[in-house]
KOLMI-335899 format. One record per residue (C-alpha): x, y, z; residue in one letter. Coordinates in pm, whole numbers, padded with zeros to 5 digits, always signed. Each point is the difference from the previous one (the first is absolute). Example, Ala and Ser with C-alpha at 12.3 -4.5 7.8 and 13.67 -1.06 7.14 Angstrom:
BEGIN
+01230-00450+00780a+00137+00344-00066s
***
This chain:
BEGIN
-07512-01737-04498x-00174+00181-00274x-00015+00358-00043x-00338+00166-00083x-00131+00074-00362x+00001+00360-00034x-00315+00143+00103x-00104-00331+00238x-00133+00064+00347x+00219-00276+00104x+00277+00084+00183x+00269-00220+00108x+00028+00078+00345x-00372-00164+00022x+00146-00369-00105x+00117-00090+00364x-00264+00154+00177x-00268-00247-00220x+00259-00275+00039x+00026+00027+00411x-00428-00012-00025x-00009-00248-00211x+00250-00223+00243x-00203+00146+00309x-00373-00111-00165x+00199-00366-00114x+00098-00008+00387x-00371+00082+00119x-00140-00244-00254x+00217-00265+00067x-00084+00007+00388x-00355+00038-00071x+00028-00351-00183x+00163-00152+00259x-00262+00108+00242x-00253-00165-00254x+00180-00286-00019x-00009-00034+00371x-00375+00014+00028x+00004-00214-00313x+00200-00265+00230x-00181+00021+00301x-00382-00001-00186x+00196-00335-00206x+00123-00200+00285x-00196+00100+00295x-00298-00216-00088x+00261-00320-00062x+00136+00071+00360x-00368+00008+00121x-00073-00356-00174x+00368-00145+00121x+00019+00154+00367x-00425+00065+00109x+00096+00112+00358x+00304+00249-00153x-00190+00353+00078x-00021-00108+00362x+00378-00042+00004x+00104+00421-00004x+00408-00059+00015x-00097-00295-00316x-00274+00182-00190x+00220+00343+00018x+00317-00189-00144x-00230-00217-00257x-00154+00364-00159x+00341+00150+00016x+00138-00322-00208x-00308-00022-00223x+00089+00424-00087x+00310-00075-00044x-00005-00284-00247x-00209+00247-00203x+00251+00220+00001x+00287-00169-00019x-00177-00201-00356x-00025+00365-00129x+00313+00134+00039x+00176-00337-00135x-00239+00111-00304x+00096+00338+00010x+00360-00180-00067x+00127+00100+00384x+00298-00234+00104x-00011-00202+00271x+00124+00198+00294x-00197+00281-00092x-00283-00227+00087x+00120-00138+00304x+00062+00384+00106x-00337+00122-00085x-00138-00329+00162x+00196+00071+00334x-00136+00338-00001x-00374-00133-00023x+00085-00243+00277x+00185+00273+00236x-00299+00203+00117x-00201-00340+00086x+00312-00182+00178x+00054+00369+00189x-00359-00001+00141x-00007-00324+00101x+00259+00082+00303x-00305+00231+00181x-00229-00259-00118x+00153-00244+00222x+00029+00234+00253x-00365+00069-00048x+00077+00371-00034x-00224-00029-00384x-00219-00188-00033x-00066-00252-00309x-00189+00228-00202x+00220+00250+00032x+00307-00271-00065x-00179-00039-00326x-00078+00391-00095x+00302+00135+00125x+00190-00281-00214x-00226+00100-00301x+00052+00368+00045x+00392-00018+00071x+00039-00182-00277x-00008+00231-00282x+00231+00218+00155x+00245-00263+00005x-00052-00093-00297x+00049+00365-00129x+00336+00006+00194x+00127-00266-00165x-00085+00158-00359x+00134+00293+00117x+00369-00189+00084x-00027-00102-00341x-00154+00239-00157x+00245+00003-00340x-00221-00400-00048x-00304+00108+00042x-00026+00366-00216x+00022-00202-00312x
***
């Protein structure tokens, strides 16, 4: 660490404080692209599922698992950019997956119903995903 030129407003104690932001805003960016990428997935492949399965949206327990897949393909293609090894992936997929697979135990029950399979799984999603940055936080501040 450098010390201040005399008569600098910069003080040294500041360095760690802009460092730990910096790391925190890299963190936020980082799952705000991953949340693009999703929609970037699922706005991608949702219209090739449409064209390969026509009767899929009718399916809930198949279209839910299709979107979640589509999302997390997205994702998954972003963080391999984003140089992320190959179990980070398959932990951040798992998390995306989680909320969906969760729900679908009162959806078969008929406790929710499909739409709220689908929003539920949508909405529970990011904080999974946010968990799972969180466990590895040290990978994803930088």
């Amino acid at each position: 660490m450098t010390t201040p030129a005399p008569g600098s407003t910069a003080s040294a104690e500041h360095a760690p404080a802009r460092s730990a932001t910096r790391k925190n805003l890299r963190f936020a960016l980082h799952f705000a692209e991953m949340a693009v990428a999703m929609v970037v997935g699922m706005a991608a492949l949702g219209p090739l599922w449409s064209l390969a399965w026509p009767g899929l949206s009718d399916l809930t327990v198949a279209n839910v698992l299709v979107m979640a897949t589509n999302m997390t393909i997205g994702m998954a293609l972003w963080m391999r950019f984003r140089r992320h090894g190959w179990a980070r992936i398959a932990e951040m997929s798992a998390a995306m997956y989680l909320p969906f697979l969760v729900l679908l135990v009162p959806y078969a029950f008929g406790a929710v119903s499909g739409e709220a399979l689908m929003m539920g799984g949508h909405l529970l999603m990011l904080p999974a995903m946010l968990a799972a940055m969180l466990w590895r936080h040290h990978e994803y501040r930088h």
